[in-house]
C-alpha positions in Angstrom: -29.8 -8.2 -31.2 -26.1 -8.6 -30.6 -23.1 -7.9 -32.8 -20.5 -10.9 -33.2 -18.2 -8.5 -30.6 -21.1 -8.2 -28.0 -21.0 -12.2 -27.7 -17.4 -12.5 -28.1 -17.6 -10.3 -25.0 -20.4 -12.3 -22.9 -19.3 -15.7 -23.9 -18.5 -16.3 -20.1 -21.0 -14.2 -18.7 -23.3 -17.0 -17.7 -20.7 -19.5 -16.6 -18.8 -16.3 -14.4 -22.0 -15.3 -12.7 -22.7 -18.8 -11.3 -19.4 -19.0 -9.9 -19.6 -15.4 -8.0 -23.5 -16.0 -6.7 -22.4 -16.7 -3.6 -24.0 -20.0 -3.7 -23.0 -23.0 -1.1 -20.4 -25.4 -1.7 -22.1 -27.3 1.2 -24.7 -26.7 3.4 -25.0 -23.7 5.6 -25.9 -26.5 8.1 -23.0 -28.0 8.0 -21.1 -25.0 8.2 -22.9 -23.4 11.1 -22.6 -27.0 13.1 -18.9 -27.1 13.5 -18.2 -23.4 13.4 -19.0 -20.9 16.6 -17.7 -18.2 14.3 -20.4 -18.7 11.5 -23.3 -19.3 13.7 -22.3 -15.9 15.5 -22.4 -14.2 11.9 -25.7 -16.5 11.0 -28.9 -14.9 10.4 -30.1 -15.9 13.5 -26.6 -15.4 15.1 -26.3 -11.7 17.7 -24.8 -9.7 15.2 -28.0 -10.1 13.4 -30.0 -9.2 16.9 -27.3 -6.5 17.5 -25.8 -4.7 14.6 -28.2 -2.4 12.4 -27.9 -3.2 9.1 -26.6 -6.7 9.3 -27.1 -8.7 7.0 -26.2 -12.8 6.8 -24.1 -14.1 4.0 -23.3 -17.2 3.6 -19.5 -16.1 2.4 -19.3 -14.0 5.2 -20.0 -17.6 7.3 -17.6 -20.0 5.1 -14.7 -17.5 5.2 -14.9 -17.1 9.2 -15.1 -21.2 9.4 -11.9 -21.6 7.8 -10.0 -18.7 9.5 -11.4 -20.3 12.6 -10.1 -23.8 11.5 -6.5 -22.2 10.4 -5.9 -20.7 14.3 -6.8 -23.7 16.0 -4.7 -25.9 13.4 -1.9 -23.2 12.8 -2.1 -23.2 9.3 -2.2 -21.0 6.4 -5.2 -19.8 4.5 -5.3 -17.4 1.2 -8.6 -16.1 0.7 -9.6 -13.9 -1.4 -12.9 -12.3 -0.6 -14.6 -9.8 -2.7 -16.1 -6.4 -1.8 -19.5 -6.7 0.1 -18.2 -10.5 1.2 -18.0 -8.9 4.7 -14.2 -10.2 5.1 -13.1 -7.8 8.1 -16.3 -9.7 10.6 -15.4 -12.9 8.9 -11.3 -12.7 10.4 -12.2 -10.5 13.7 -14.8 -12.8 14.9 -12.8 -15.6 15.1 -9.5 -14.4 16.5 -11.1 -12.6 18.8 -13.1 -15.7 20.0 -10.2 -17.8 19.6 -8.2 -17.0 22.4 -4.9 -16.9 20.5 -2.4 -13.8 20.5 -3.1 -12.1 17.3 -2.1 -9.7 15.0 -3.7 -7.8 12.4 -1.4 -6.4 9.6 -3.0 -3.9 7.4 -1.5 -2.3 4.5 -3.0 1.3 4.8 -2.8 3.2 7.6 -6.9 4.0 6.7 -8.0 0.8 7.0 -5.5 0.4 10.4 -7.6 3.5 12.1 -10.8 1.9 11.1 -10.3 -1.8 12.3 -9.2 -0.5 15.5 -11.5 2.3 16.0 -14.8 0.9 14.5 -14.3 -2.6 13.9 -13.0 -3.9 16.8 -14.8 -2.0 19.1 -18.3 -3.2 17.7 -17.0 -6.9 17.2 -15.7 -7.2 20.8 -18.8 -6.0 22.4 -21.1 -8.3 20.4 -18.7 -11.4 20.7 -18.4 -10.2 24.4 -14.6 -11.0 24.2 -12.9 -9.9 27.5 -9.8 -9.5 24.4 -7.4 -6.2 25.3 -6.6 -4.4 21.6 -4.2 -2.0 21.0 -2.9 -0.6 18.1 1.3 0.2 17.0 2.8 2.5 14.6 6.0 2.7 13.7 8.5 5.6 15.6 7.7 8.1 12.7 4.0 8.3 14.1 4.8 9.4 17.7 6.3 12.2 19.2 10.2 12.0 20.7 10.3 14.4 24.1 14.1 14.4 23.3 13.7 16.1 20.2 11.1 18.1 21.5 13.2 19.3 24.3 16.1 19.9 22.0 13.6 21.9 19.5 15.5 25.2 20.2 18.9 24.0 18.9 17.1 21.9 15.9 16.8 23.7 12.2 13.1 23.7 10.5 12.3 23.6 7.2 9.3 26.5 6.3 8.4 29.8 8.4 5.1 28.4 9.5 7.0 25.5 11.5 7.7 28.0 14.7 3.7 28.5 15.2 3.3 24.3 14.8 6.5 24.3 17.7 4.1 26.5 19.8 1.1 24.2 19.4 3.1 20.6 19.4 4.5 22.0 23.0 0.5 23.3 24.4 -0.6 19.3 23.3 2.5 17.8 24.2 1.4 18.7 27.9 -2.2 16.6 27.7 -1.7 13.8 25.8 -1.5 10.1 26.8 -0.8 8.4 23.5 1.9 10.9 21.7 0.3 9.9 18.4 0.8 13.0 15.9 -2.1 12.5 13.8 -3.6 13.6 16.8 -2.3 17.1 16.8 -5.5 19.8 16.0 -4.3 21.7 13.3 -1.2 19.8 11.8 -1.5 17.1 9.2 0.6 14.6 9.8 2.5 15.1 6.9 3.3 18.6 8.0 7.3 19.3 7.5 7.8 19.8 11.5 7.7 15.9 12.1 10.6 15.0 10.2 12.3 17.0 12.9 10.3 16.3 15.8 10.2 12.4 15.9 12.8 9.3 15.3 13.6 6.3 13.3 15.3 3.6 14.5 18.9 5.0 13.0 18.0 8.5 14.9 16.5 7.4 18.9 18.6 7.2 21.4 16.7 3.8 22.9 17.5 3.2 26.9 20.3 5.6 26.9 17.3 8.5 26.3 16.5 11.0 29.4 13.1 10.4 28.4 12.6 6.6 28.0 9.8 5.8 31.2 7.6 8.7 29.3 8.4 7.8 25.9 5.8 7.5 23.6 7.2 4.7 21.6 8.0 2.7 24.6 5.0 3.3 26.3 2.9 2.2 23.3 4.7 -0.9 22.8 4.7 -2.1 26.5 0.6 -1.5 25.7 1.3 -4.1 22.8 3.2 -6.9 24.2 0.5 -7.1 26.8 -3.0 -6.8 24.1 -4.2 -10.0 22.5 -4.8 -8.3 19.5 -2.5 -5.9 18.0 -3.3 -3.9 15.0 -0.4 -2.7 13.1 0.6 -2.2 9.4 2.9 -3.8 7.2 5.5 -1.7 7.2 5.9 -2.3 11.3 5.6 -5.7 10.4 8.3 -6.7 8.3 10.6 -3.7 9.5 9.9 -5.7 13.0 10.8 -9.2 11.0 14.0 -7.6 9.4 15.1 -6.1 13.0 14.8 -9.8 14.3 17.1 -10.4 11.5 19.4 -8.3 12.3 20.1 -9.0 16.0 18.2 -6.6 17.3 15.3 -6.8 19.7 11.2 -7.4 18.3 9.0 -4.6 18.5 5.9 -6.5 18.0 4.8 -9.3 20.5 4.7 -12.9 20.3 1.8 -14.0 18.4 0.1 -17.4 17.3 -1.7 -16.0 14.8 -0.9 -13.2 11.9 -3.6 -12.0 9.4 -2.5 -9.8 6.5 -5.6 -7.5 5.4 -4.8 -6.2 2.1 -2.8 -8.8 1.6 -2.0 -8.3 -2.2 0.5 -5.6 -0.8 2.9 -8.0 1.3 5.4 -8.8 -1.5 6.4 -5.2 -2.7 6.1 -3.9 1.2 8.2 -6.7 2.6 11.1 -6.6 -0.2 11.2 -3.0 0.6 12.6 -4.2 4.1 15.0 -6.9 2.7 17.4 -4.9 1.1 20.2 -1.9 1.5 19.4 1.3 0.9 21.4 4.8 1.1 20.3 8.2 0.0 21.5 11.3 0.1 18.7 12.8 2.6 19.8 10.5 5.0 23.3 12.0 5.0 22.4 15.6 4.8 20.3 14.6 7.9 23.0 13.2 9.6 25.3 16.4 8.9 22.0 18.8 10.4 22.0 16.4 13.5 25.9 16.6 14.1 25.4 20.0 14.7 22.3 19.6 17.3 24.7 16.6 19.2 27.3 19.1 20.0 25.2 21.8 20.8 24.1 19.4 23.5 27.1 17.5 24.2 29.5 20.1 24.0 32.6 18.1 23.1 34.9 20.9 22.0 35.0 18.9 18.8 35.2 21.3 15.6 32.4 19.7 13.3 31.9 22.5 10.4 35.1 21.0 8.4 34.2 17.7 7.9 30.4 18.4 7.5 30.9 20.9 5.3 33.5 18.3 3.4 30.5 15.7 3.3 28.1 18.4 2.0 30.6 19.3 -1.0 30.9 15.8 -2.0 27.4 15.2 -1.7 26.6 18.1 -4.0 29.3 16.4 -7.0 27.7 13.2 -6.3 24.5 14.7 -6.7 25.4 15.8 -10.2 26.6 12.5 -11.4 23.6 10.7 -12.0 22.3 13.7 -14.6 18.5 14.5 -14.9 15.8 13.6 -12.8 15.4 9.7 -13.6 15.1 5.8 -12.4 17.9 3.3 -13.8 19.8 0.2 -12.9 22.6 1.1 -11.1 24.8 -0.6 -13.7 24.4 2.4 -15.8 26.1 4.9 -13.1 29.1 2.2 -11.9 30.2 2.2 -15.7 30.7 5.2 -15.3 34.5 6.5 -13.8 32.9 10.1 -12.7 30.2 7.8 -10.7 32.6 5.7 -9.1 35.4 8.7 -8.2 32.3 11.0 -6.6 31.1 8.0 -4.5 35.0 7.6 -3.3 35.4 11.0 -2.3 31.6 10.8 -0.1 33.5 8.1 1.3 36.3 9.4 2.1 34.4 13.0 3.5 32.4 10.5 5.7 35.3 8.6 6.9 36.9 12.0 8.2 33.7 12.8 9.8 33.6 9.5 11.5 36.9 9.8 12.9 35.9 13.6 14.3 32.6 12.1 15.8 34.6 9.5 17.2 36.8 11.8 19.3 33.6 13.8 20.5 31.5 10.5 21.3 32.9 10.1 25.0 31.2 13.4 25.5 27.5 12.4 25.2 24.9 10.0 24.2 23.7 12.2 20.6 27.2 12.0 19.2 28.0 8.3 20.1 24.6 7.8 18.4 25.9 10.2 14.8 28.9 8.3 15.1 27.0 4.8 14.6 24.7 6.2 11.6 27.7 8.0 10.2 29.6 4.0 10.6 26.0 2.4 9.5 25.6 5.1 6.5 29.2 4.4 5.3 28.5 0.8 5.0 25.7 0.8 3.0 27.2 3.1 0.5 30.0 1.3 0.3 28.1 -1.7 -1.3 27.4 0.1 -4.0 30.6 -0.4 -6.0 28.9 -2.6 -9.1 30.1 -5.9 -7.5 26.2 -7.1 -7.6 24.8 -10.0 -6.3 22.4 -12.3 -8.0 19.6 -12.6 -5.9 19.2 -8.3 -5.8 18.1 -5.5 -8.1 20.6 -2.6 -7.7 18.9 0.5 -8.9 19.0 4.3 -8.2 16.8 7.0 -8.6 18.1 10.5 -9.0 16.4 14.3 -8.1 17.6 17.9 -8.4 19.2 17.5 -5.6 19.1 14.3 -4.5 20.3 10.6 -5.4 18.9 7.1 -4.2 20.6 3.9 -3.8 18.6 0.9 -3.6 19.1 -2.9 -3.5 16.1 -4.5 -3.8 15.5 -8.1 -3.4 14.2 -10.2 -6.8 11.9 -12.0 -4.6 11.1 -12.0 -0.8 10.0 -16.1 -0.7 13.0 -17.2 0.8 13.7 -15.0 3.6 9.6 -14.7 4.7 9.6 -18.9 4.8 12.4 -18.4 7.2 11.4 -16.3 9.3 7.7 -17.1 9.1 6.4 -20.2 7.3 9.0 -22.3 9.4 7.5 -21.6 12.7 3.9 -23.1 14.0 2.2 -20.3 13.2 -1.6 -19.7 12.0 -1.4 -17.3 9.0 -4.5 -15.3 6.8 -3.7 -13.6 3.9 -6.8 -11.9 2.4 -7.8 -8.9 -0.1 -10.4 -8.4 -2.2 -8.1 -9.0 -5.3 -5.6 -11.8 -4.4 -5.7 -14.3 -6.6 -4.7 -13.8 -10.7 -6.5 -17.6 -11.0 -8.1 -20.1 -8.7 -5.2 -21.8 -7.1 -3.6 -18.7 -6.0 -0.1 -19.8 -7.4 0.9 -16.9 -8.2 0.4 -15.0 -4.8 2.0 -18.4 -3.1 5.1 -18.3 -5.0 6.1 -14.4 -4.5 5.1 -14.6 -0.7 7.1 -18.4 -0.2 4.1 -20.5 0.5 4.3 -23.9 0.2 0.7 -25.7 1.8 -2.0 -23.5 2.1 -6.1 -23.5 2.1 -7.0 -21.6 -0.8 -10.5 -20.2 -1.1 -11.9 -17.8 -3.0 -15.4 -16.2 -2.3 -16.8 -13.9 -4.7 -18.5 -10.4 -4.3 -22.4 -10.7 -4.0 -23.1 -7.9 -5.8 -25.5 -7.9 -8.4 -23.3 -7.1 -11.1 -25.3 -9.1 -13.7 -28.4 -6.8 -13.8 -26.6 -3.5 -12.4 -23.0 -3.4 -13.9 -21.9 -2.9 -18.0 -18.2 -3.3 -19.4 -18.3 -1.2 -22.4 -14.9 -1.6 -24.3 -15.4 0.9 -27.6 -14.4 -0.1 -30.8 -12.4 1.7 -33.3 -9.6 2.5 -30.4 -6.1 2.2 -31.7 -3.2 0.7 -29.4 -2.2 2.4 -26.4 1.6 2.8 -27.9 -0.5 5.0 -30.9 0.4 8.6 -31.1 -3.4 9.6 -31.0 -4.2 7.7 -28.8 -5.4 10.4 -25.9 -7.6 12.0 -28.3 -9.1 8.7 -29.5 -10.0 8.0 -25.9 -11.4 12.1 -25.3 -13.9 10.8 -28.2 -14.5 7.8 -26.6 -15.5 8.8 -23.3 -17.1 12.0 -23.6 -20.7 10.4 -25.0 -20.0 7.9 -21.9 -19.7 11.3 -19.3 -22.6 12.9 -20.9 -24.2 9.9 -20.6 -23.4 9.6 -17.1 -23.6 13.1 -16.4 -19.8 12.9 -14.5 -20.1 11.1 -11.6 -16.8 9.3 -13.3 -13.3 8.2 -11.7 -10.8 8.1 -14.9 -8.2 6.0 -14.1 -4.1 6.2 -16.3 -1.4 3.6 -15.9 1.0 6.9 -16.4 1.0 10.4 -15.5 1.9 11.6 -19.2 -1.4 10.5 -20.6 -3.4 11.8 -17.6 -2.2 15.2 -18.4 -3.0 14.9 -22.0 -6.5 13.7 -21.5 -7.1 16.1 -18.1 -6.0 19.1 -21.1 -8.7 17.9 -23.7 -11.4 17.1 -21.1 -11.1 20.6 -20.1 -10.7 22.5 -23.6 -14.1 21.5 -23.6 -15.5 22.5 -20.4 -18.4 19.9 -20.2 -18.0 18.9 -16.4 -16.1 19.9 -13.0 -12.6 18.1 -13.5 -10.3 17.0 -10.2 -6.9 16.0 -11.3 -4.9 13.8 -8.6 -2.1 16.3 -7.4 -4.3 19.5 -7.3 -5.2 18.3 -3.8 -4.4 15.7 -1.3 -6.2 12.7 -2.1 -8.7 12.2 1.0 -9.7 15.9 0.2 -9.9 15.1 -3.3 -12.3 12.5 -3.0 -14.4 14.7 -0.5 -14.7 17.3 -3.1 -15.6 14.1 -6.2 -18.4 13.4 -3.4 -19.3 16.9 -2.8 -19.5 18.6 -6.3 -21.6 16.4 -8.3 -21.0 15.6 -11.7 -17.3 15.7 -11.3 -15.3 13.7 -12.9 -12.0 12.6 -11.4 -8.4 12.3 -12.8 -6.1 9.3 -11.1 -3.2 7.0 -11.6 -2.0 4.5 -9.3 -3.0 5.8 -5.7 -6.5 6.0 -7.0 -6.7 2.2 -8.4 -7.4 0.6 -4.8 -7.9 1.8 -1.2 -10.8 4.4 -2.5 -14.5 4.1 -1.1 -17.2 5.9 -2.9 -20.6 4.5 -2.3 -23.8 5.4 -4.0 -25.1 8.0 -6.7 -21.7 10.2 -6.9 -19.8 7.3 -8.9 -21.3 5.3 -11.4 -18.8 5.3 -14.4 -15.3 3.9 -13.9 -12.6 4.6 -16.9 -9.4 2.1 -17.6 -7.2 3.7 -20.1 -5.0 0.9 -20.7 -4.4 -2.9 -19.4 -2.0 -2.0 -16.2 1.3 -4.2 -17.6 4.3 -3.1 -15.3 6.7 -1.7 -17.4 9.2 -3.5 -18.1 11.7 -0.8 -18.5 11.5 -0.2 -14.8 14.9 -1.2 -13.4 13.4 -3.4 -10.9 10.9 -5.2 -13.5 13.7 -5.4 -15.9 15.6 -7.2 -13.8 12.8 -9.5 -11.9 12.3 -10.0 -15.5 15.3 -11.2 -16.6 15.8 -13.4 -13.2 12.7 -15.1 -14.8 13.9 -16.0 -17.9 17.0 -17.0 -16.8 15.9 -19.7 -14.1 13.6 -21.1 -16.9 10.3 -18.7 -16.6 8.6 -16.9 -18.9 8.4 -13.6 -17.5 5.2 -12.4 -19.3 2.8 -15.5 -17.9 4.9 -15.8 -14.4 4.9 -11.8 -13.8 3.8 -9.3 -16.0 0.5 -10.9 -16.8 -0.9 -11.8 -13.1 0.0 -8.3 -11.7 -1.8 -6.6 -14.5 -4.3 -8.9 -13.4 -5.0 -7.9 -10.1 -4.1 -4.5 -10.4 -7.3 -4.3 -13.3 -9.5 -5.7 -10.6 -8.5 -3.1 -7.9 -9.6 -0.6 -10.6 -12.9 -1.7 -11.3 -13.6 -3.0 -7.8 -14.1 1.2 -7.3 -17.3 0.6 -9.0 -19.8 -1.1 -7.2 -19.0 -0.8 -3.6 -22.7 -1.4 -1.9 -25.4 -3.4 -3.1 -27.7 -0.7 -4.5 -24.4 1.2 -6.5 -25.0 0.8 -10.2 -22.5 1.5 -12.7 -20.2 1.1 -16.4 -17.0 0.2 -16.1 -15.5 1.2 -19.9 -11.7 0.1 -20.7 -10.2 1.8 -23.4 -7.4 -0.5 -24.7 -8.7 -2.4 -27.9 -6.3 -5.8 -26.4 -8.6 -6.7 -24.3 -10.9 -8.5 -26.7 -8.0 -8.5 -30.1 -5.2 -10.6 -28.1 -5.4 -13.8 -26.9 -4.5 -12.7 -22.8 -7.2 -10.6 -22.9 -9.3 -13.8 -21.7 -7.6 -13.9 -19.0 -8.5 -10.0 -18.1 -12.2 -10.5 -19.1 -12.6 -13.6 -17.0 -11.3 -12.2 -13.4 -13.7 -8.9 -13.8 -16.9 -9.1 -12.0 -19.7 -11.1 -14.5 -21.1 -8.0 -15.8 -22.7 -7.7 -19.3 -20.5 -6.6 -21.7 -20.9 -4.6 -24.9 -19.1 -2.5 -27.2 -22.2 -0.3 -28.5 -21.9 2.8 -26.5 -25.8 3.1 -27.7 -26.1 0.6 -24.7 -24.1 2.2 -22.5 -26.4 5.5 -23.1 -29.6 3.2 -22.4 -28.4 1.8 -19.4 -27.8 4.8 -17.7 -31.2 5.8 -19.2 -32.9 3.1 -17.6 -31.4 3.5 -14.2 -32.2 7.3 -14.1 -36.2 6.7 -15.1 -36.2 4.4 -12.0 -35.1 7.2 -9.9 -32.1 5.8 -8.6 -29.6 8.9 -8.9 
């Protein structure tokens, strides 16, 4: 028997399941006639003969048709293709059968290691592509032999930095690639890379001593001769705005682009759209002065003016007050603001002129005079003047301020520089679309015609998924809300005996709940920030019964297959808040061109970024699993439709009596 709330809930249920089944929208004959792609994938295809564990799926075959039809016709397809679709065969297949000069954007560096060093591998034998792959990161990810042989002279940051020195020289002499997550011993995060590699403001280019060996070089002369490149976002649209600026490509032509992860492109590219200054960068810039002329020897005397630079950095600093994010409105109103960002000025524009006298002397000090010119500028349009189609915010640290201008949208500048040239284009991701025509996704990327398809997961969520959503919760904004939840989901934890991922749209409510959870002791709790996170998620795999404490890195981009996960936990609907300085003003762009900036942004962001949370659930097709979500909106306000509808057809209750009995039922069948 069901309460009126249980078939409030499952009043789509039925109609939701038939549309994710997986079931043909023509005939797999068809399909497999006109498509060497799908009848490759087919169950009688050689990845079938070849690959253990294959398995055919129709999706799989209609996604790799129309990536296939979109090279040879240089057009644009949106797919989004949920987990266990098979999407990474479906796009390799075909541009590696298709001739064509590709590349492969991803938008984690994870998922860029394991297309290149699994995928690709495997697909290329089986295809039996005579295809050359490489793979490019961007200069941070390599190691500069300038640098390196300037390491004496250079300043590091922690004592354990002169025994990674010893063992970056020992590896320096053997390898072939320079890649530093390659180093045994030193995570790439380690604090002795920001030292011992480049950007593109910091290398020295063809003037370098070390350019025929350089790492960089080397790896991108690998590139412009592959047919398939495998690179990340980040290269990709730092390549785009490069082109933009004058400068020369890093990435090769290419007739075809395919954006894995694709959800990612519009807050990644407007990232590389902008103007940016930070205080880091000129600290950085003062540390290097003093490296230049230890190698260049100019006679120049540096320590005035830096030390000038590093004084008015310091009362700049202190401007901005606490540790916060704001529109940079609030800081230009300010005279203290504007009078401290004057006097940086003028500190840099003394140091200019000294680098300027010393730059005849060598290559390293010509190169701090351009950053210290390039620096200046971008500071300098900072000075509240604005400009409609930017957000101009800061973000401020004990020691540090952020300047950032941030475009409102990236649609313009991304069709001019890529929808207005004959290109084929993929964008896929498991979460893509807020509603079936993809309108949303189209508008913030600047997509005008485009094949839009959308294949569904074909899980059996029906029979081995449950949305519980309790009843009784208050609203998030509710002072008790934290301990209501505790209450909520601790008969849901002992039900599931851990094995849970909780997931917070904020750190402050984490916190709170990760105290009450463990006032009572009941299971093993992993907060996110006690460890990194792949180790974190080794040790939610390892301990059993764990349950896990998250925010947004943990929402997407995390793989946990089989018995260790089987309860997922949404505190809240993930609305963007709108008192962000960059929403706020997005926001208010909206509004003002005739939007409505709830339906047009807030709403189909929280969308998608719900279905990257509960797409952690069922990631195979024997996971089973409950996916509860705390926030009482959901089913009492009239958007909350639009939530329910885009999660995967599960049943849905709110009697945690059935939550108890379906984890009851899965444990007497043996499953965990």
């Amino acid at each position: 028997m069901t309460t009126p709330d249980d078939r409030e809930l499952a009043a789509s249920t039925d109609a939701s399941t038939a549309s994710a089944s997986g079931s043909p929208d023509e005939s797999l004959e068809s399909l497999l006639e006109r498509s060497e792609s799908a009848r490759m994938l087919s169950a009688d295809g050689p990845f079938a003969r070849e690959f253990d564990g294959f398995r055919a799926r129709y999706a799989q075959q209609a996604m790799a048709e129309r990536v296939e039809h979109a090279i040879a016709n240089r057009r644009t397809l949106v797919a989004e293709s949920g987990t266990g679709t098979g999407k990474t065969f479906a796009y390799l297949v075909p541009a590696l059968l298709s001739g064509s000069k590709v590349i492969v954007s991803t938008g984690t560096r994870h998922l860029q290691d394991q297309l290149y060093h699994k995928d690709l591998p495997a697909v290329r034998r089986i295809v039996g592509a005579p295809a050359r792959v490489e793979r490019l990161k961007g200069r941070a990810n390599y190691l500069c032999l300038h640098r390196l042989e300037q390491a004496d002279t250079l300043l590091f940051r922690e004592a354990r930095d002169a025994a990674d020195l010893a063992r970056v020289r020992d590896w320096s002499k053997r390898t072939a690639s320079g890649d530093i997550s390659e180093v045994p011993g030193i995570g790439d995060d380690a604090s002795i890379w920001s030292t011992l590699t480049t950007s593109a403001d910091t290398c020295l280019g063809s003037r370098c001593e070390f350019v025929q060996e350089c790492f960089v070089y080397k790896a991108r002369r690998k590139a412009l001769a592959a047919d398939v490149v495998v690179v990340n976002h980040h290269l990709f649209f730092s390549d785009i705005a490069l082109k933009d600026e004058g400068f020369g490509e890093v990435l090769p032509g290419y007739d075809c682009v395919i954006f894995d992860e694709a959800h990612l492109v519009p807050e990644i590219a407007a990232q590389f759209f902008g103007v940016s200054f930070s205080t880091s960068q000129l600290r950085t810039l003062c540390r290097d002065v003093a490296v230049a002329e230890a190698s260049d020897a100019s006679g120049v005397d540096f320590a005035v003016p830096v030390r000038e630079v590093e004084k008015a950095l310091n009362e700049f600093v202190l401007t901005a007050g606490a540790e916060r994010r704001g529109e940079l409105v609030e800081l230009t109103a300010t005279p203290a603001f504007n009078a401290a960002r004057d006097t940086v000025l003028d500190a840099m524009a003394a140091l200019g002129q000294a680098l300027e006298r010393g730059a005849a002397a060598g290559e390293n000090l010509e190169l701090a005079h351009q950053r210290c010119a390039d620096i200046a500028a971008a500071l300098g349009q900072f000075d509240g003047s604005g400009d409609d189609s930017m957000v101009f915010w800061y973000e401020s640290g004990k020691r540090s301020l952020r300047l950032q201008a941030t475009p409102i949208s990236v649609s313009g500048v991304l069709s001019d520089h890529l929808f207005s040239q004959p290109l084929a284009m993929v964008f896929t991701s498991a979460t893509l679309c807020a509603e079936g025509s993809g309108a949303h996704f189209r508008r913030d990327v600047g997509i005008g015609d485009a094949d839009v398809r959308i294949w569904h997961s074909p899980y059996d969520y029906a029979s081995r998924g449950l949305l519980y959503v309790p009843e009784g919760m208050p609203d998030p904004a509710d002072e008790g809300f934290a301990a209501a939840m505790l209450e909520s989901i601790l008969p849901v934890l002992r039900a599931s005996r851990g094995r849970a991922f909780v997931l917070f749209t904020s750190y402050r409510v984490m916190h709170k709940v990760g105290e009450l959870l463990a006032a009572r002791g009941e299971f093993p709790l992993l907060t996110q920030g006690d460890e990194p996170k792949q180790q974190l998620v080794e040790s939610f795999r390892n301990t059993g019964r764990a349950v896990l404490l998250g925010t947004a890195s943990f929402w997407e981009g995390v793989d946990v297959k089989g018995a260790a996960l089987v309860c997922v936990i949404i505190d809240k609907l993930p609305f963007s808040s709108p008192f962000d300085p960059v929403n706020r003003a997005r926001l208010r762009h909206i509004e003002t061109h005739g939007g409505n900036a709830f339906t047009d942004y807030l709403l189909p962001r929280a969308v998608l970024t719900l279905k990257q949370g509960a797409g952690r659930l069922i990631r195979d097709e024997d996971d089973y699993g409950v996916l509860m979500i705390c926030d009482p909106r959901i089913v009492s306000r009239g958007y909350g439709r639009v939530f329910l509808d885009a999660l995967p057809p599960m049943r849905r209750t709110r009697r945690g009596q059935l939550v108890e009995r379906f984890f009851a039922h899965f444990d007497a069948q043996g499953t965990t």
